[in-house]
N, C-alpha and C positions, 0 to 999 in steps of 0.2 A: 490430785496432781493432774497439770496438764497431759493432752494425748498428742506423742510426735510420731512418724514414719521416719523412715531411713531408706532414702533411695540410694539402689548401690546399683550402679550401668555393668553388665560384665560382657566378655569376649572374650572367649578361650580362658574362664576362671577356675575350671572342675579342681584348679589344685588348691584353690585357700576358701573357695564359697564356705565352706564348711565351718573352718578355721573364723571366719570374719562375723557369718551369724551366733555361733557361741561364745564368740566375745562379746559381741552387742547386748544380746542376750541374757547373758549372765548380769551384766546390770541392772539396777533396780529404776529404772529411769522409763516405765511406761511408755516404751517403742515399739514401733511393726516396723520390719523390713519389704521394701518394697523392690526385687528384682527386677532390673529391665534388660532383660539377654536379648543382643544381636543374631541369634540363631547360630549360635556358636559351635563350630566343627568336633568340637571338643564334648560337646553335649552338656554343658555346665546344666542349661534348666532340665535336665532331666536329673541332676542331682537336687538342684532344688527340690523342684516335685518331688523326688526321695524326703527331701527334710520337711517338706511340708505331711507329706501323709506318716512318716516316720514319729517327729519332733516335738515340729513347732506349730501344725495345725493352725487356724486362721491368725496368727501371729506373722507367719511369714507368706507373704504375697512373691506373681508373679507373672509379668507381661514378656511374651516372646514374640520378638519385631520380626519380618519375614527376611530382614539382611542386615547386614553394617551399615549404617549411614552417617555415624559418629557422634560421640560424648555429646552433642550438642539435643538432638533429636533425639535422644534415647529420655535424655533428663525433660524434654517438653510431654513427652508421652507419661513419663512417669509424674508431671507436678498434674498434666490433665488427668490422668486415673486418680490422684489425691483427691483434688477439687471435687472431681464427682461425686467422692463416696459420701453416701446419707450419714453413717454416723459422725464424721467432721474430723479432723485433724487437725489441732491448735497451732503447729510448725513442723516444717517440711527439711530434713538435715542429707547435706549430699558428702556422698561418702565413697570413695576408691574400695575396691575389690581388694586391689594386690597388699594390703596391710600397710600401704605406706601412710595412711592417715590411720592412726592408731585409736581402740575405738577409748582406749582411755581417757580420752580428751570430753568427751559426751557428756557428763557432768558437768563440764565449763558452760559447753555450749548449752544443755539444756537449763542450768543457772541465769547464765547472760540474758537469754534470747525472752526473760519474765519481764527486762528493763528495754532492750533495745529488738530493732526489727529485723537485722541483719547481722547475725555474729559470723566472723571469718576467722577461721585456724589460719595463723599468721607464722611465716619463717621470717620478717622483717620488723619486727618489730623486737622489744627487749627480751629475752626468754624464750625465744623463736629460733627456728634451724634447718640443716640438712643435713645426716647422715650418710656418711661416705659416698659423698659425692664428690669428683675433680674438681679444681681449682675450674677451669673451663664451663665445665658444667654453671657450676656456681654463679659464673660472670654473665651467663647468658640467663639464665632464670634468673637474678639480679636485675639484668640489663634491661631486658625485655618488660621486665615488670616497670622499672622506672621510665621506660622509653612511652607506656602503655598509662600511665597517670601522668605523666608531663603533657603530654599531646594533649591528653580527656581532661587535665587539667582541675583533678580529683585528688584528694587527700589521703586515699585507701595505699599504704605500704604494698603489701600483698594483691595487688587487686586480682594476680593472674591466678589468686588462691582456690581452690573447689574444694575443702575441707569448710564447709559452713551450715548456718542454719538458719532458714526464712519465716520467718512467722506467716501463717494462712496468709494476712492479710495482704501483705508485700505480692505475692505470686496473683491475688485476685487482682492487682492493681496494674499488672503487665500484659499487655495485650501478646499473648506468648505465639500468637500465628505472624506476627511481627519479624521475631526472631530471624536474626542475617546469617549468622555464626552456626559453627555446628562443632568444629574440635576444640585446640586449645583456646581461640579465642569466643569462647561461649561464655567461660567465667568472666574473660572480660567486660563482656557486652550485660549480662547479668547485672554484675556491680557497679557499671557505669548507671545503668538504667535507674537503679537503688536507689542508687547518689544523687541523681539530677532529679530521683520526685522527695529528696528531700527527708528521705526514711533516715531512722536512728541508726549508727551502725561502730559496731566495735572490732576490733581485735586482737583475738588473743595469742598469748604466743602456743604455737606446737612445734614440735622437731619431726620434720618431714622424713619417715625411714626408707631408704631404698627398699624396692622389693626385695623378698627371698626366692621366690617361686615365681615363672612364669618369663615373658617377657613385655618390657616397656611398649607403648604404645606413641608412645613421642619420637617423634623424627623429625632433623631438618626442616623438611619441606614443609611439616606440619606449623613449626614455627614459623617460618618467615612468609608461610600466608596469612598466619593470625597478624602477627605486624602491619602487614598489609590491610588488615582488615580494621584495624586501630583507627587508622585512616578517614577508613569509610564510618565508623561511627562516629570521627569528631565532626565529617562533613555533614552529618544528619543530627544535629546535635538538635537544632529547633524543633524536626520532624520530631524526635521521639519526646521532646516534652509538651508536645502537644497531643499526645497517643492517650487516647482512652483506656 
């Protein structure tokens, strides 16, 4: 059986880390967890550290960044600590803290991702969703997505999706110091990049659950700089296809 990691970014998670590695975990699917804490007030990697000297032993990893700098940079630092490692990892899976991407779904993606190079947990596509979330909500993750493949002018539903999984190869082919984006629109710029060199790419559907613990890290403002930033990737569209 192939060998995958599970990069999970947290911030203030001490309340489900625990929660989210024993689910991963308890599957049979030949995964490391790979933590990347923003140095969190909460002290989450010091529970890590707990489950690793406790638990999970060199099964679960973990990089502590010296501050916040967002979902964007936390997931570059964690696909460069993958690359590095000598024993090698065959695909790279990114994965939410707060349970709203459920680790159930990991047997699709670790299935998929034997035929294609990009699998994306999809809310837009048939058998795909959101759990209780508003009507508003909805239109705007909806909107945003459609507004975000109309522009890029990509066939990906989902594209604003971060529940997925890269094979090595896809991550060795992106020049990741490149990287413009750093919050919500980092998924973006991800699967734009995917799509324009041409990789295989599927996806499937999942039902996105609201957290139970903790709180959201999406705001307004966070959205409608990604939007903005949509922009600047379709203006650089030639640049990044000619990116080594």
């Amino acid at each position: 059986m192939k060998k995958g990691i599970v990069i999970i970014p947290t911030y203030n998670e001490i309340d489900n880390i625990e929660v989210v590695a024993q689910a991963v975990f308890s599957l049979d699917l030949n995964l490391d967890i790979l933590i990347v804490d923003d140095n969190s007030p909460d002290k989450t990697y010091e529970k890590v550290r707990e489950l690793i000297k406790e638990s999970y032993g060199d099964r679960l990893h973990l990089i502590v960044r010296e501050k916040k700098e967002g979902l964007g940079k936390a997931y570059i630092a964690g696909f460069k600590w993958v690359l590095a490692q000598p024993e090698g990892y065959d695909f790279v899976i990114e994965m939410d803290a707060d349970l709203s991407h459920n680790p159930k779904y990991l047997p699709r993606f670790v299935e998929a991702i034997e035929h294609y190079d990009l699998v994306i947990g999809s809310r837009y596509v048939p058998g795909g969703g959101a759990t209780d979330w508003p009507l508003f909500r909805k239109a705007i993750s909806y909107g945003g997505s459609l507004y975000s493949r109309l522009l890029l002018g990509v066939t990906i539903k989902d594209i604003t999706g971060g529940f997925k999984c890269f094979r090595r190869e896809v991550l060795e082919t992106i020049n990741l110091d490149t990287i413009i984006t750093s919050g919500y629109a980092f998924q973006i710029e991800m699967n734009y990049k995917v799509a324009l060199k041409n990789f295989r790419i599927i996806e499937v559907p999942i039902i996105f659950e609201e957290r139970i613990r903790g709180a959201s890290k999406m705001t307004k403002k966070v959205f409608i700089e990604a939007l903005g930033k949509v922009i600047t990737l379709r203006l650089n569209k030639r640049k990044i296809m000619e990116e080594g």
